[in-house]
C-alpha positions as CSV (number, residue, x, y, z in Angstrom):
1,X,-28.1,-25.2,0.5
2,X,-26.3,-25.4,-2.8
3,X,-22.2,-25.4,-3.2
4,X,-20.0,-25.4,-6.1
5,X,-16.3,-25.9,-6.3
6,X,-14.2,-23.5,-9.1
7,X,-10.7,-25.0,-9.2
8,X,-7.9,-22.4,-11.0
9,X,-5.5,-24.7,-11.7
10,X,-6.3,-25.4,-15.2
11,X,-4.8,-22.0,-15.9
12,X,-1.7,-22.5,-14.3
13,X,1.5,-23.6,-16.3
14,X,5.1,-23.8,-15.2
15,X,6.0,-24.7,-11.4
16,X,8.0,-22.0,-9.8
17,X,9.8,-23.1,-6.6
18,X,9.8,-20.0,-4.4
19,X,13.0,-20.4,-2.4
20,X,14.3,-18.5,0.5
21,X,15.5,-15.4,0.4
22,X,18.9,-14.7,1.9
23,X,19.4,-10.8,2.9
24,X,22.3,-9.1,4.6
25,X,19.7,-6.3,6.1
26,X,19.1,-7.3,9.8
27,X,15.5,-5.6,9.1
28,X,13.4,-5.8,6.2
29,X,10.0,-5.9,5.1
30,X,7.7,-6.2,1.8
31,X,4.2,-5.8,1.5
32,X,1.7,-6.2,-2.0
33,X,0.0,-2.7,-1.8
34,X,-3.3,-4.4,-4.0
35,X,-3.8,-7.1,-1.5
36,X,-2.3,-6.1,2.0
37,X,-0.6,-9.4,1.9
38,X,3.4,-9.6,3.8
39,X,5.7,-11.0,1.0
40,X,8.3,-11.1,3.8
41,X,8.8,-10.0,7.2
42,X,12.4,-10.2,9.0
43,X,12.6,-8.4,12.1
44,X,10.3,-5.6,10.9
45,X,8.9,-4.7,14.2
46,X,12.9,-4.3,15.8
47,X,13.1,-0.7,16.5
48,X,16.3,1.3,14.7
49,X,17.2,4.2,14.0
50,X,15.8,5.3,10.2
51,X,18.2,7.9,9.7
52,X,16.9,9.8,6.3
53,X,14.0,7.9,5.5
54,X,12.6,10.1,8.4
55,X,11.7,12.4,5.5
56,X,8.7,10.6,4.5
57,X,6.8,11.6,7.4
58,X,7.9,15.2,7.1
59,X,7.2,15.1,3.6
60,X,3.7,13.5,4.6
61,X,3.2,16.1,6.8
62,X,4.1,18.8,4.6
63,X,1.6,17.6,2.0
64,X,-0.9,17.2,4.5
65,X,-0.6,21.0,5.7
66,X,-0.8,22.3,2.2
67,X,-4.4,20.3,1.8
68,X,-5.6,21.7,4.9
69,X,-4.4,25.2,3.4
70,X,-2.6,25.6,6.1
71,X,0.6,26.4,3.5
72,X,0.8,27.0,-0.3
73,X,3.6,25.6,-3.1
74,X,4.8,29.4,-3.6
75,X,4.8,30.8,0.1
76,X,8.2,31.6,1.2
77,X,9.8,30.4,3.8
78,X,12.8,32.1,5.6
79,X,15.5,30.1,6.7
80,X,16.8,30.3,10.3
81,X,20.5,29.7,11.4
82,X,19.6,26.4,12.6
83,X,18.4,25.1,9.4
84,X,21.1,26.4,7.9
85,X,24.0,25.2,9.8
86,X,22.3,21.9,10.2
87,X,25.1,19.0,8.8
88,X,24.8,16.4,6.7
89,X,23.6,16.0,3.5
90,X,22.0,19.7,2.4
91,X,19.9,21.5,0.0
92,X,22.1,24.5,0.3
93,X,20.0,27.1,1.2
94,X,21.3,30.7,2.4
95,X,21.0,32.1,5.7
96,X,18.0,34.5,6.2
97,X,17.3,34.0,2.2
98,X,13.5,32.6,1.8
99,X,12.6,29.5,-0.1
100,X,9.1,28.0,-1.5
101,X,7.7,25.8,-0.3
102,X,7.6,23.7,-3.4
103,X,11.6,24.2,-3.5
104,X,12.1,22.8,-0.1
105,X,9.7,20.1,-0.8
106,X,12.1,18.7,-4.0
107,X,15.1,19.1,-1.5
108,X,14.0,17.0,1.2
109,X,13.3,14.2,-1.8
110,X,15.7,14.6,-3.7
111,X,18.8,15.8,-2.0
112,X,17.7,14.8,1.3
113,X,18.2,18.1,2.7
114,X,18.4,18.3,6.6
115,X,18.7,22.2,5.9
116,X,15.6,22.2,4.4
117,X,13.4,19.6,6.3
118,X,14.4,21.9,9.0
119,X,13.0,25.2,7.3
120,X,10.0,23.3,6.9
121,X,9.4,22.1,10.4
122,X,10.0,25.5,11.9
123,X,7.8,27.2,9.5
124,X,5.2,25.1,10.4
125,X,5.1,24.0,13.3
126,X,7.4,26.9,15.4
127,X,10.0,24.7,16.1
128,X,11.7,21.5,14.8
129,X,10.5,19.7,18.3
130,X,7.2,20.5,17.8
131,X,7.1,19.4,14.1
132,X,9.0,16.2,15.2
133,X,5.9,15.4,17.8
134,X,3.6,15.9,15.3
135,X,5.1,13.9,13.0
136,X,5.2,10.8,15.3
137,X,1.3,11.6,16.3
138,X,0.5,11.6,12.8
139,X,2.5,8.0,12.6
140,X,0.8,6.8,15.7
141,X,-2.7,7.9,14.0
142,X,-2.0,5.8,10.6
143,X,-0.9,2.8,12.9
144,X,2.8,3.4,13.1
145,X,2.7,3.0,16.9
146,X,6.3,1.7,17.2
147,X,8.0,5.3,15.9
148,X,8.9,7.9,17.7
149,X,10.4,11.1,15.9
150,X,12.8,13.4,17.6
151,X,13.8,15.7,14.6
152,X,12.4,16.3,11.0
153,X,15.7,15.0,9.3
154,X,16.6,11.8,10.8
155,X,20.2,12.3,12.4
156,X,20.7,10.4,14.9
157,X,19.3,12.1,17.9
158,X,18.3,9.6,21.4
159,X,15.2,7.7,20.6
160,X,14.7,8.6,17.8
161,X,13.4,5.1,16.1
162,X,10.7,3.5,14.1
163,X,10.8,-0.2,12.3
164,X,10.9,-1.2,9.0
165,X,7.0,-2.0,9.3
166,X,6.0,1.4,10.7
167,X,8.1,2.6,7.8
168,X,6.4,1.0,5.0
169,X,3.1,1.8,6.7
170,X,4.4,5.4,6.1
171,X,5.1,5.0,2.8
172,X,1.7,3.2,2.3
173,X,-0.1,6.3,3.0
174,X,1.6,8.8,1.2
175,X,1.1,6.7,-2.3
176,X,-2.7,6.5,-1.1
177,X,-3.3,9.7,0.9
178,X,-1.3,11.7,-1.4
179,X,-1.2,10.2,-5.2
180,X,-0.8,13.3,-7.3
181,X,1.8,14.7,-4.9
182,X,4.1,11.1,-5.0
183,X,4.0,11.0,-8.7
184,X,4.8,14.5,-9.4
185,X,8.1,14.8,-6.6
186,X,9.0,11.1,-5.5
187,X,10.0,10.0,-9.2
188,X,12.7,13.4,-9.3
189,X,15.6,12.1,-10.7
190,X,17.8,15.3,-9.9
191,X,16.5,19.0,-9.2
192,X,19.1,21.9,-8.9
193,X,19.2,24.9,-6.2
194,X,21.3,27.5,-5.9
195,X,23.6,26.5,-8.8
196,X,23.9,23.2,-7.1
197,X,22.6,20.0,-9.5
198,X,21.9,17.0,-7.3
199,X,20.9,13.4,-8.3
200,X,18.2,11.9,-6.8
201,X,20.3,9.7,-4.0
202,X,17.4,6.6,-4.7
203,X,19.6,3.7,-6.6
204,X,16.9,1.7,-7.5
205,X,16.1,4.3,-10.5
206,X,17.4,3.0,-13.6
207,X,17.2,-1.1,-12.4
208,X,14.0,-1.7,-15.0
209,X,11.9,-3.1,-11.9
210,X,9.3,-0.1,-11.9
211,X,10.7,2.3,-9.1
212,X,9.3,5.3,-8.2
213,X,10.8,6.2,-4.9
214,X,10.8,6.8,-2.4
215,X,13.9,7.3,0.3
216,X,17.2,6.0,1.2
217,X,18.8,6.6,4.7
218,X,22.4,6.2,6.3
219,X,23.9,6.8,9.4
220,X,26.7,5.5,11.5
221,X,24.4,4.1,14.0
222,X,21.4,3.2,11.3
223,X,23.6,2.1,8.6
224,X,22.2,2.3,4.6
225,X,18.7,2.0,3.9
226,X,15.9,2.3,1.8
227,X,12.3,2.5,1.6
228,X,11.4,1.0,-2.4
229,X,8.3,1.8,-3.9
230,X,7.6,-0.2,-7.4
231,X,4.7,-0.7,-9.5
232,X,4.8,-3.1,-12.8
233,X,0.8,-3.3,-14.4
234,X,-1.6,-2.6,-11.5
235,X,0.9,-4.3,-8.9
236,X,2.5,-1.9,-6.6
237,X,4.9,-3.2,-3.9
238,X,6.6,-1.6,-1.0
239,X,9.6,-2.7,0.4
240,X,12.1,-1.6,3.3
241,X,15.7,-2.8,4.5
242,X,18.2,-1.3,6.8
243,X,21.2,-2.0,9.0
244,X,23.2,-2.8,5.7
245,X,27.0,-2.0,5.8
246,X,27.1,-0.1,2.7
247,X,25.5,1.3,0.0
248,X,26.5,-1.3,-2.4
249,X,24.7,-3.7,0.1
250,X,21.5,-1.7,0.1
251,X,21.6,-1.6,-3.4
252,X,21.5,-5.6,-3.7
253,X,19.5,-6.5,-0.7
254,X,16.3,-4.1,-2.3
255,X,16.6,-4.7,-5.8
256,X,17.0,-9.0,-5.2
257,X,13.9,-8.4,-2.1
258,X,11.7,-6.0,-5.4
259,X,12.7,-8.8,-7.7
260,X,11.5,-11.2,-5.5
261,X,8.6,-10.2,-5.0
262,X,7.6,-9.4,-8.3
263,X,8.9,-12.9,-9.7
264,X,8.0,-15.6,-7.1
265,X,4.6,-14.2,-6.2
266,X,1.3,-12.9,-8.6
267,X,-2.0,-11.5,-8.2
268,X,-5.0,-13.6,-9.0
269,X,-8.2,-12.0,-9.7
270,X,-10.6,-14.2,-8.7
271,X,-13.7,-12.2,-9.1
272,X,-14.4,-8.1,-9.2
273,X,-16.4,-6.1,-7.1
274,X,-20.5,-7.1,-8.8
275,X,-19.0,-9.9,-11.1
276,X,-21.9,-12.1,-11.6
277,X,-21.0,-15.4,-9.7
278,X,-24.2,-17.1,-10.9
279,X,-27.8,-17.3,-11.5
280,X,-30.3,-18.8,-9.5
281,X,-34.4,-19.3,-9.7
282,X,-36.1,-17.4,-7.6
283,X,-39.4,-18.7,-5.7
284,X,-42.3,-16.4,-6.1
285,X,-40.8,-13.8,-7.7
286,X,-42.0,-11.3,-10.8
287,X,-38.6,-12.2,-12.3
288,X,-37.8,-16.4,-12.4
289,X,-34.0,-15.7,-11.8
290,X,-31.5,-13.5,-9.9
291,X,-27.5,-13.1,-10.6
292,X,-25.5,-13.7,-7.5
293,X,-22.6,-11.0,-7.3
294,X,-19.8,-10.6,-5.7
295,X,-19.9,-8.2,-2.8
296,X,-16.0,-7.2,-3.2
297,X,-13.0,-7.7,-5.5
298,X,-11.7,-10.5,-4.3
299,X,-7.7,-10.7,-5.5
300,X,-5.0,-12.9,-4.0
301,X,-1.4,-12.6,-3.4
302,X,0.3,-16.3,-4.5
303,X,3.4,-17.8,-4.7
304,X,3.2,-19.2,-8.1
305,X,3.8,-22.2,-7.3
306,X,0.8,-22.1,-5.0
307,X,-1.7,-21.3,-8.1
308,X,-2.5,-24.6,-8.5
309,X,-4.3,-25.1,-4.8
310,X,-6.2,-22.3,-4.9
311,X,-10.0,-23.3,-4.6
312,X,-13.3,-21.3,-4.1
313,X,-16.7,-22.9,-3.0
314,X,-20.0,-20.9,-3.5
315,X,-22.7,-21.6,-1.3
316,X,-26.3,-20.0,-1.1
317,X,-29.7,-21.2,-0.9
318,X,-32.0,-22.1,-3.9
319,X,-34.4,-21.5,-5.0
320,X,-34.4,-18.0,-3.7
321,X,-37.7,-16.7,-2.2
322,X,-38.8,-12.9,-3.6
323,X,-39.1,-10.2,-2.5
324,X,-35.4,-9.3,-3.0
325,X,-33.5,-6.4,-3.0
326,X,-29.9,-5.5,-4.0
327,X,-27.6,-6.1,-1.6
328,X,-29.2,-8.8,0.7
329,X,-26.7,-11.5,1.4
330,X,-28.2,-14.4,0.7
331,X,-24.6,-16.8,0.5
332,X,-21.2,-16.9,0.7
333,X,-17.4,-16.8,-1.6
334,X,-14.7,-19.1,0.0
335,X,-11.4,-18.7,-1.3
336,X,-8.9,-21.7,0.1
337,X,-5.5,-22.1,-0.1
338,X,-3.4,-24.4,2.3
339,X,-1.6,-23.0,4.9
340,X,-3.7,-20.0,4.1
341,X,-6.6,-20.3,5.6
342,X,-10.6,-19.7,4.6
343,X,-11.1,-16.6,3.2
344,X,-15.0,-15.9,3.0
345,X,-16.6,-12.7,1.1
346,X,-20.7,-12.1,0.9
347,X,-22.4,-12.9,-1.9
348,X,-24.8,-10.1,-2.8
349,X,-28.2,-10.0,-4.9
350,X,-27.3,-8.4,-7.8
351,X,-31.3,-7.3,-9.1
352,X,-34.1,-6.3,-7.2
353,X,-36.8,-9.3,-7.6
354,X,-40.5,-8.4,-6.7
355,X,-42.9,-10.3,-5.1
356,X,-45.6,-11.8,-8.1
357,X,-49.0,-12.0,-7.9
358,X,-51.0,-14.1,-6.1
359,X,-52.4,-16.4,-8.8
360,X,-48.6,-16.4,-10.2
361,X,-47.1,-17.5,-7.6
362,X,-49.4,-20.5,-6.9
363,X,-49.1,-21.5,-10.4
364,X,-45.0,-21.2,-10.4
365,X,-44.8,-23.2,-7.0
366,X,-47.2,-26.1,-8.5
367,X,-44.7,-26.2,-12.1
368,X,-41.8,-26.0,-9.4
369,X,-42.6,-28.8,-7.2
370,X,-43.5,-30.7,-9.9
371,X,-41.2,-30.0,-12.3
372,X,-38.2,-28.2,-10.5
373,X,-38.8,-25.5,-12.6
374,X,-40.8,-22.4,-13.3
375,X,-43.1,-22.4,-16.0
């Protein structure tokens, strides 16, 4: 068996100390969408109350019952006297007028409209209950087990809850179930209905940290919060907080949380999906070597400070013995970082090697055992 050590820290320059970070938010949470890693967890899995960050799901839900056909952008919805003397913060639709759906889609993200998360739910599901338990199945299906919906709009209604993880699960798979829809309605800066011009109630918009959505929330029993989504090159990072006292201390706990996470941690590529790892001699074989490849891209969420201790060991057999196929494990990657743990990825044939003739192979096993090498 044959290992190799390829130590990374040759690349690495300044020290960073990564130092605590102090929030106000009783819950928040921040996850690296690229790598799946938790940048910080406080309290995410304490159930609350989400207040209007409930719209997520019934925007999620909305875009998943116009895939299914089930609805179209232009089909007109009426609106009831429930949606329409719903409180709170409103599109401003007009009783028993009829609204697209596309229309009632940029009010719930943009204006947060109860009135017209409402419309929606009844139109599709009969009634706002019924939409409301088929938004928390659809949460329970993606993993958001700790949620439990009781309206489409997020006022505070008894047991009505989720957490701050369950949330950023949520948000998670909108961006990845739903990518042409997020890009085209979460970035909205302000959309106008009935006369009415509304800003886009997101604060994290014109910070310079890549923001692209997705909700804020605040009720009395709640307090403000926000679900961030940001994206500077091909990092994309998610992050919650809520239970804050005020919108000024939203503001600062999510942009300093974003910041932080962008700053303080990077993503190493270590090797992509097929990179050649190395090349080995093969035993027997019509072909004398084989490349080694990577059977995944393998990319790792680091404090920067950390970059320096990050180590990977290759290990296989050599020489390898033919017939070989693409695909067949025949080692393994392990990425190391302390306090991390062993990562380990397979490591793939990367060319199909076929078995030589007879005559050959006797002839490359006498040059190999007595010269370690092929002739």
């Amino acid at each position: 068996m044959k290992h190799f050590f390829i130590f990374f820290s040759l690349f690495f320059g300044i020290t960073l100390p990564v130092k605590s970070l102090e929030l106000q938010a009783p819950q928040a949470y921040m996850i690296d969408l690229e790598t799946g890693v938790v940048l910080l967890d406080k309290n995410a899995d304490q159930k609350m109350p989400p207040s209007s960050m409930s719209k997520i799901m019934t925007a999620y839900l909305v875009f998943d019952r116009l895939k299914n056909g089930d609805t179209k952008l232009d089909d007109l919805l009426n609106v009831s006297k429930k949606a329409w003397q719903t409180e709170g913060s409103r599109m401003f639709v007009n009783v028993d007028s009829q609204v697209s759906v596309e229309d009632l889609l940029k009010g719930v993200i943009v204006q947060s409209g109860n009135d017209a998360s409402v419309v929606l739910a009844e139109a599709l599901s009969g009634t706002e209950a019924a939409f409301a338990e088929d938004m928390t199945r659809k949460a329970h299906e993606m993993g958001a087990t700790n949620t439990t919906f009781r309206n489409s709009t997020g006022l505070p209604d008894e047991g009505h809850l989720t957490t701050a993880k369950d949330l950023a699960i949520i948000a998670e798979r909108t961006i990845r179930d739903f990518p042409e829809q997020y890009e085209k309605y979460y970035p909205l800066r302000e959309f106008e209905y009935n006369n009415i011009n509304q800003a886009n109630r997101n604060p994290l918009f014109n910070k310079n940290i890549g923001v692209d959505g997705m909700k804020t929330g605040h009720t009395d029993a709640g307090g403000y919060g926000i679900v961030a989504s940001a994206k500077q090159g091909s990092r994309r990072i998610i992050a919650v907080v809520n239970g804050l006292p005020s919108a000024k201390a939203r503001e600062q706990d999510a942009l300093a949380l974003l910041n932080w996470g962008f700053n303080y941690f990077k993503n190493y590529k270590i090797f992509g999906k097929g990179d050649v790892v190395d090349v080995v001699d093969v035993w027997g074989g019509t072909e004398k070597t084989v490349p080694l490849v990577s059977s995944q891209s393998i990319i790792m969420t680091l404090p920067r400070n950390k970059r320096k201790d990050l180590q990977v060991k290759v290990s296989y057999d050599t020489p390898l013995a033919a017939p070989l196929k693409v695909g067949d494990q025949v080692g393994v990657i392990e990425i190391s970082v302390p306090e991390k743990g062993v990562q380990t990825i397979p490591l793939h044939v990367g060319k199909s090697v076929d078995r030589a003739w007879f005559h050959q192979r006797i002839g490359n096993s006498v040059s190999y055992l007595l010269f370690g090498k092929h002739k």
